[in-house]
C-alpha positions as CSV (number, residue, x, y, z in Angstrom):
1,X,-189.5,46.2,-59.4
2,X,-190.2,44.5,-56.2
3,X,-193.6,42.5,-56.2
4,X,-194.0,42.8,-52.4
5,X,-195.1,46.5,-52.5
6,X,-195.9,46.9,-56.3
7,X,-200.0,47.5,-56.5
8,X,-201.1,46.1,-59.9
9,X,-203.1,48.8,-61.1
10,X,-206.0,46.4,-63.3
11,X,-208.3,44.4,-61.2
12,X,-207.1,41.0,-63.7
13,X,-203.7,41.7,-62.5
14,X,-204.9,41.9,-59.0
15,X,-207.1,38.4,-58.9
16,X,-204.3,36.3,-60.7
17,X,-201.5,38.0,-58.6
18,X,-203.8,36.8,-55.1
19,X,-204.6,33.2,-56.9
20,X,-201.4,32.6,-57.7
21,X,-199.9,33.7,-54.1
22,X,-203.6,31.4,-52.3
23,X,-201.7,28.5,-54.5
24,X,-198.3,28.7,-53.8
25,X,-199.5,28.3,-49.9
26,X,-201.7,25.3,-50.2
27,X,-198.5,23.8,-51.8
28,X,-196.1,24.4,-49.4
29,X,-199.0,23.4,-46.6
30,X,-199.3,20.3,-48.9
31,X,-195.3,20.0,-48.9
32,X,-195.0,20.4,-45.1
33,X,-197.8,17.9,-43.7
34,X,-196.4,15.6,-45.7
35,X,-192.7,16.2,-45.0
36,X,-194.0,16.2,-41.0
37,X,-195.6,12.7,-41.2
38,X,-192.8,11.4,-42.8
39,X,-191.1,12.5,-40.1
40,X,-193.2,10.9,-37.9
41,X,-192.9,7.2,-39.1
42,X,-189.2,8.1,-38.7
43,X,-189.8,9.3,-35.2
44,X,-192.1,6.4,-33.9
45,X,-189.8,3.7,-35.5
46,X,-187.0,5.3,-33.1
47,X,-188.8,5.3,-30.2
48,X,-189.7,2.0,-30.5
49,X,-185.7,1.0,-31.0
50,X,-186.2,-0.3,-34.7
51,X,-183.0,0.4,-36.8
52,X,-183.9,1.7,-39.9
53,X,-181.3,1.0,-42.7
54,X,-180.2,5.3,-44.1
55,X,-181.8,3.8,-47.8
56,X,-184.7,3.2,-46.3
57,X,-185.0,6.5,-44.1
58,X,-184.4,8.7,-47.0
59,X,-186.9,6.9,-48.8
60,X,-189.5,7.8,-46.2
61,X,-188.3,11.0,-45.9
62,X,-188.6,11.8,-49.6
63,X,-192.4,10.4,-49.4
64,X,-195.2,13.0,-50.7
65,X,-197.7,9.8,-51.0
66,X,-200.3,10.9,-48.2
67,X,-201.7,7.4,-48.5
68,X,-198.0,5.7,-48.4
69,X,-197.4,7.8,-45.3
70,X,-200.6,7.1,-43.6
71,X,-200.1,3.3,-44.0
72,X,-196.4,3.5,-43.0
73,X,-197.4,5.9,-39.9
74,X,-200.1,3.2,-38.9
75,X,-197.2,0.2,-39.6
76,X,-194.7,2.2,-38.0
77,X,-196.5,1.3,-34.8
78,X,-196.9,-2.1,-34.6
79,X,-194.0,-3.5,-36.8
80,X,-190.7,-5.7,-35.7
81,X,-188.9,-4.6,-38.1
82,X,-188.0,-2.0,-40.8
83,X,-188.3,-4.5,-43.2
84,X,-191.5,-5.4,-42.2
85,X,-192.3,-1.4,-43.5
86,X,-191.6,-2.1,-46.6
87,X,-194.5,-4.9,-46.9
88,X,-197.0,-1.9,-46.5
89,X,-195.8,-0.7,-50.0
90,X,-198.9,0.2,-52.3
């Protein structure tokens, strides 16, 4: 049966069928900000010439924290060093 043209006949069926689809895209929005401002620390660190070790990239990169990644986006442009990134842990 393929769920993209199947009409649930009951109106339960329906409303749990629309929630569940509503969820799944504040997730993925969820998954991508994050994934994009982790990005971004990575980005600004580059164009500022600060080597950052490929531990400590993945790390970021692997970051879902919101307020980790806001902190590191806000160190990320004032720091030496990378090392220095890892003193705005929470």
């Amino acid at each position: 049966m393929n769920t993209k043209t199947y009409e649930y006949l009951s109106d339960c069926a329906r409303e749990n069928f629309a929630k569940g689809r509503t969820e799944g895209r504040a997730e993925a929005q969820a998954e991508g900000k994050a994934e994009a401002m982790a990005e971004a620390v990575v980005i600004v660190l580059d164009a500022r010439d600060i080597q950052v070790p490929d531990e400590l990239k993945d790390k970021i990169l692997v970051c879902r924290d919101f307020d980790r990644l806001n902190a590191w986006i806000a160190a990320a442009a004032t720091i030496e060093s990378s090392d220095a990134l890892l003193d705005e842990e929470l």
